[in-house]
N, C-alpha and C positions, 0 to 999 in steps of 0.2 A: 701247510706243507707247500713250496715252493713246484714242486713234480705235480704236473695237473695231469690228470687220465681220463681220455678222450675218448674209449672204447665205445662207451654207451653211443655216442653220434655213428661210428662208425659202422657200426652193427644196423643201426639205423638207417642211414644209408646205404648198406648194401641190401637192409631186408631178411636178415639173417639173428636168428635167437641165438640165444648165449648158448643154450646145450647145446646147438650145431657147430657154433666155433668151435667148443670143448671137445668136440668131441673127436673132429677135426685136428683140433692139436696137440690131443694125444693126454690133454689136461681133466683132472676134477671140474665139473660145475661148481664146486664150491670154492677151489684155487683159483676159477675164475672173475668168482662173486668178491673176492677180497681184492682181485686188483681191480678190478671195475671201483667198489668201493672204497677205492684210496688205504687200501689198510696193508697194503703189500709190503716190508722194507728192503725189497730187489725183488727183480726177475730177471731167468738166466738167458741170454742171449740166444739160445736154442730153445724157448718159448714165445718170444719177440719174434726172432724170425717166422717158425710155424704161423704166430698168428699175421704178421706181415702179408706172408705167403697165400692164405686162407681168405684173407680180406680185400687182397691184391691194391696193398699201401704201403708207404714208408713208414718207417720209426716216430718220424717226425709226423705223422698224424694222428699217431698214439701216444705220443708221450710229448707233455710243454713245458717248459720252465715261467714260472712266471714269480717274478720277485715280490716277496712279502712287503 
């Protein structure tokens, strides 16, 4: 899939676990385990932003286009 998801780095650089994001953004741990592991096919803009918000990043540090 051309859509890379960068979550894992970013979590890591801020030092913060996935249930704390989640939980934070109003999301399942488990909703979160599937975009973390690439298996998402969307996420609603009112998710992206929350975790934007939560992670204090752009778009563009969570989500890459990278051509197959």
């Amino acid at each position: 899939m051309p859509i890379i998801v960068n979550l894992d780095i970013i979590l890591a650089k801020r030092g913060m676990k996935s249930n704390e994001l989640a939980e934070q953004v109003g999301i399942t741990t488990a909703n979160l385990s599937i975009l973390k592991t690439r298996k998402a096919k969307a996420i609603r803009f009112s998710t992206l932003e929350a975790i934007c918000k939560a992670l204090e990043c752009q778009p563009s540090d969570i989500l890459e286009y990278v051509e197959d």
